[in-house]
N, C-alpha and C positions, 0 to 999 in steps of 0.2 A: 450521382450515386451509383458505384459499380454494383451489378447483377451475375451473380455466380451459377453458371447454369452446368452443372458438372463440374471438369478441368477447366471450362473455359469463362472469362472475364470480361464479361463488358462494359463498357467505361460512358454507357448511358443508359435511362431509360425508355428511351424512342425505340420503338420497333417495326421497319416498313415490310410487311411480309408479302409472300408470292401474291401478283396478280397474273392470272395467264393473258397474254396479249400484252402484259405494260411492263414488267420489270427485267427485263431482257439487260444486256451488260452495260447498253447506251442511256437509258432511262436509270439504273441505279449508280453511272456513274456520273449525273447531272445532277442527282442525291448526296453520291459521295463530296462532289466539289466544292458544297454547302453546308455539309456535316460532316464531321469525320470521326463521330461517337455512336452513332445511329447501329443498329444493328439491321443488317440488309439481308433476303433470302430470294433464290432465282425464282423462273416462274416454276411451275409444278412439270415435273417429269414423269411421261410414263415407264413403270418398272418393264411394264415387259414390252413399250418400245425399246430399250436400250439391250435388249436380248439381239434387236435387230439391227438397231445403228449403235452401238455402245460410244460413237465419236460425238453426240448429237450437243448443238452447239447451243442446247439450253443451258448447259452446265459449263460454257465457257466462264473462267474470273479472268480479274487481272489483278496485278499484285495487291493496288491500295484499296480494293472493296474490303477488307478485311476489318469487322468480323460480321461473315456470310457465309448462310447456310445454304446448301441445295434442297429445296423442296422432292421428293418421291411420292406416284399414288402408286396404288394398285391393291389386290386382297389376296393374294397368295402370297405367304412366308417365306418360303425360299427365294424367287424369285423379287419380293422385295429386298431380301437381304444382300442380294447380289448386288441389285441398283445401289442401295448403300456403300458396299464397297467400291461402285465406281463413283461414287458421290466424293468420296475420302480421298481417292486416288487424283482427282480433280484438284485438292486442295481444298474442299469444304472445313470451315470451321464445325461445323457440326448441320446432323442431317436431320429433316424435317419432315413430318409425315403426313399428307391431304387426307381428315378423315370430317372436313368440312364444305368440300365444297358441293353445290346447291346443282347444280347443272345435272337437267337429265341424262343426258350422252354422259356424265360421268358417273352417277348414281344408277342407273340403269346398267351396269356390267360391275354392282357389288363394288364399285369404287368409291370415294369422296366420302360422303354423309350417309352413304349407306352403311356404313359400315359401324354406325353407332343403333344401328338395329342387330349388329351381330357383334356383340362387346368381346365376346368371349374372342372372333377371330380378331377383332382389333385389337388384343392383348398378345396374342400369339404374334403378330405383324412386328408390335414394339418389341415384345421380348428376341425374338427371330434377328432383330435388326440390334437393340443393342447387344446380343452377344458378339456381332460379327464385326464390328467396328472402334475403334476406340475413341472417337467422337460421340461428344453425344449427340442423344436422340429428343428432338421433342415433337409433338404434336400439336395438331391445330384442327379444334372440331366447333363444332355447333350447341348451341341450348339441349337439341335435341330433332328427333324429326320432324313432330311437330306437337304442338300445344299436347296434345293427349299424352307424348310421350318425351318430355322433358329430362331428359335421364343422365345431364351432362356430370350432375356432382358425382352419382357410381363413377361416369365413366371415366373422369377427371382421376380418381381414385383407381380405379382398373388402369388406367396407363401407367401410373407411378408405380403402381407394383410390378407393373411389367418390363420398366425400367428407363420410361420418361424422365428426365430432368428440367422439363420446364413444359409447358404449357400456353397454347394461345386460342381463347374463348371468344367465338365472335356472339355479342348478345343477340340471335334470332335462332331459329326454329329454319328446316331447310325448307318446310311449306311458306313461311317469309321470305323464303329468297333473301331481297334486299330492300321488299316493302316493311311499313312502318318504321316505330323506334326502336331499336337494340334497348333490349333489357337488362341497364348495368346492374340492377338489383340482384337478378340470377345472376351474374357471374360472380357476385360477393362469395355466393353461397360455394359458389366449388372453389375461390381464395380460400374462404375458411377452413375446407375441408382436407385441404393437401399441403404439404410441407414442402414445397418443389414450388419455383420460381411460375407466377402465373401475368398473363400479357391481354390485359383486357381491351376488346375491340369492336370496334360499331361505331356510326356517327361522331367520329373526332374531326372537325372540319376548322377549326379554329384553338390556338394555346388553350384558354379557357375551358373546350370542352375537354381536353387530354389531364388537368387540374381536378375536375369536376369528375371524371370516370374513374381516377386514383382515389378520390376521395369517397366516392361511395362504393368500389370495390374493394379497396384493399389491395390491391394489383401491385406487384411489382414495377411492372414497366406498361406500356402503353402501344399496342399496335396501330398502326396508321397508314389505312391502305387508299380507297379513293378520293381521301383530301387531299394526295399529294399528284395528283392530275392534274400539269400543269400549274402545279403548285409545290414544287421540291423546296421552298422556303419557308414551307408551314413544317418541314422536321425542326430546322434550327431556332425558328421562334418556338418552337414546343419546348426543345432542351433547354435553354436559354429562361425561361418561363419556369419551370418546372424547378431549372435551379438555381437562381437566381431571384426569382420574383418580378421581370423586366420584359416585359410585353412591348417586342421592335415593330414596328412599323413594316409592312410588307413591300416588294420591290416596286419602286415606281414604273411606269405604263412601258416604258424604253426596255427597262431591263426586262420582267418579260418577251418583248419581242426577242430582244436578244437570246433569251433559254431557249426561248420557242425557235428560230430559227438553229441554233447551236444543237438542237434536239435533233430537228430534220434533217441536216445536214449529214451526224454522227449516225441515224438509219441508213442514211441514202450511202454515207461512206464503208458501212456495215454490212448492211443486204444488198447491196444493189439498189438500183434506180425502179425496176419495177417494185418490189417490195418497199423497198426503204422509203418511198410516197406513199404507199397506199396505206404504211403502220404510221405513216407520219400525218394523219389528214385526223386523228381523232384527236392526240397529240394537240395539234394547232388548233383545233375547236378550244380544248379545253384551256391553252395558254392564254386564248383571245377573247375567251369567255368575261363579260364584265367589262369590256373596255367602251366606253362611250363611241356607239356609232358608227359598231364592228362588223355586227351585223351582215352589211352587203361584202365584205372581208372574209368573214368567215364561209359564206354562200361556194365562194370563188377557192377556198384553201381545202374545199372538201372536192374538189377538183384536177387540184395537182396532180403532175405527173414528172417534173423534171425537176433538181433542185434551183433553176433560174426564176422558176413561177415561185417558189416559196418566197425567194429572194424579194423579189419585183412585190409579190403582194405584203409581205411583211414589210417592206422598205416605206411604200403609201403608207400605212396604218401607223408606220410610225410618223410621218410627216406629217401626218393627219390628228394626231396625239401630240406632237413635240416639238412643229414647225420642221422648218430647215433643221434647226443644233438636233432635232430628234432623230431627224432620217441621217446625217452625217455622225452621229453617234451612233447609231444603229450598222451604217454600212462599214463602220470603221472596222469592224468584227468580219468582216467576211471580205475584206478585198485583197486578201491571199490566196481566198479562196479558188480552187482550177475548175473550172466549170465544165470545159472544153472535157477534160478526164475523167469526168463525173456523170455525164448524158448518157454515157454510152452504154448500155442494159448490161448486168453481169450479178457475180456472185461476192459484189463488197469489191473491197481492197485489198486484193491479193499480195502484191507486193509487201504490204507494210511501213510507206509510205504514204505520209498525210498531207493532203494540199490545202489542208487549212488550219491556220495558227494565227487565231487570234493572240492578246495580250491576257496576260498574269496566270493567273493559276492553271495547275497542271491537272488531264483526266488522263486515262492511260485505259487505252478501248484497243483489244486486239482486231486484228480485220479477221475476216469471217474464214479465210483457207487457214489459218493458223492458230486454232482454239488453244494447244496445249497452255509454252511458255515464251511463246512468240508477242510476247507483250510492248507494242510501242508508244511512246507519247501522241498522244491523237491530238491534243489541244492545250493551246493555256487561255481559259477562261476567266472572264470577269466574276467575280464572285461576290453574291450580297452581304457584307460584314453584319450579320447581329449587333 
């Protein structure tokens, strides 16, 4: 079921929005390979870092994340507006604005969720921002700050007049953080109360609950942010569920590994070897999480440092999960791979050549010196059929 969010049309109702730390170009295009209805947003950008580095490689895309938005925080007008404009110039399907999130270091400088204490400048923020763009603009806040001051249906209402076209409500309070249950009851209330497309979110870890949070908010579409940690195939059985009524079976113990090593690999070939291990070591928890007797695997994967230890520990756990056909199923995916090219510390893959091509389907991840339209085939990966 298409969602009209201004000009723009989206051709589902899944929506995986910014995580800081997780949705980086490699992580949403491990999303992409397995949806390609989903609507996707980068992680959240600072406005007035990009006064500093305006090149900064949060806001890289590639051609087929599309449709993806770039996230923007900040509480000054002009200078949001400007990040906007480089959001657009990027290629953004339209721009997004943090006025949710929980983190002191970001509430603490009138950014994130603070900013639902100060409505008035959060309206000047969206108004400031949709004038200067011709994408649209939506926003992503909280219940409220906390229980005492619940005040998300104003301010759901204060965005839309200030020139939101859509909306994403996570159910908690910013004193919840990420404790207890998201209150999908409260987010009905601010669906009712606005006429602009709304993206209810909290606690979706399974198809079922994403059925169950439509139906008791009235929500358009469905945000779905830390069930898909090491879980990129909970978007597809969402869509699939949602429109269909067909609840698939999630990917057997092999395939995992295989995302999960295809994940670290796409870091290590993106950041470099230093980096591209150490954002891959939560990554690999969370792909190995659940697996029978993973445990001393996982101990050792929060360790890594070079992509041959991924390799080597992901290649056991599958032989340990799959026999023999599991570990030769598993290594089949990487023995293209150039290891010898890949140890060596740096800043990704400059060139723009990939030394690893597995089999079928295509992701298309630029290397890190070349953010603009320097866009190459990184891989054809195995992909889970719904």
């Amino acid at each position: 079921m298409p969602i009209k969010i201004g000009s723009l049309t989206i051709p589902g109702r899944v929506y995986v929005p910014p995580m800081a730390g997780v949705t980086d170009i490699v992580f949403r295009g491990m999303v992409r390979r397995v949806d390609r209805t989903c609507m996707l947003a980068t992680e959240m950008v600072s406005s007035k870092g990009l006064l500093f580095r305006p090149e900064s490689r949060l806001m890289d895309l590639s051609e087929d994340e599309h449709p993806i938005g770039i996230q923007i925080f900040g509480h000054e007008p002009e200078v949001m507006a400007a990040a906007a404009r480089s959001a657009e110039a990027r290629g953004a399907d339209f721009v997004d604005i943090n006025m949710g999130c929980p983190v002191p270091k970001i509430t603490n400088g009138k950014d994130g969720c603070a900013l639902m204490r100060e409505p008035e400048l959060a309206a000047a923020i969206v108004s400031a921002v949709a004038t200067t763009v011709d994408i649209p603009v939506t926003v992503k806040f909280r219940l409220g700050w906390d229980d005492d001051t619940r005040n998300c249906v104003e301010f759901g209402e204060l965005m839309e007049s200030a020139g939101a076209r859509a909306v994403t409500v996570h159910g908690r309070t910013r004193q919840q953080r990420y404790a207890g249950r998201a209150d999908w009851h409260y987010i009905a209330h601010v669906k009712k109360a606005l006429s602009i497309p709304v993206f209810g979110n909290g606690d979706i870890f399974e198809p079922e609950d994403a059925e169950r949070l439509l139906e008791i908010t009235g929500c358009d579409g469905v945000a779905v942010a830390r069930g898909t940690l090491g879980n990129p195939w909970l978007i597809p059985r969402i869509t699939r569920y949602l429109d269909e009524g067909k609840l698939d079976d999630p990917p057997d113990t092999i395939e995992r590994l295989i995302c999960a090593v295809q994940h670290a690999l796409g870091l290590i070939d993106y950041k470099g070897v230093r980096v591209g291990t150490n954002e891959s070591r939560r990554h690999l928890t969370h792909y190995t999480k659940g697996i029978p007797h993973s445990a001393p695997f996982r101990a050792r994967l929060t360790q890594i440092d070079s992509a041959r230890e991924v390799v080597d520990i992901l290649a056991e756990l599958a032989e340990q999960s799959g026999g023999r056909e599991g570990k030769e199923r598993f290594l089949a995916v990487v023995e293209d791979y150039d290891f010898e090219k890949r140890e060596h510390p740096g800043e990704g893959n400059s060139d723009g050549k990939c030394c690893f091509e597995p089999p079928v389907d295509v992701v298309a991840v630029p290397p890190v010196a070349k953010p603009d339209n320097a866009i190459k085939e990184w891989c054809h990966a195995p992909s889970h059929n719904p």
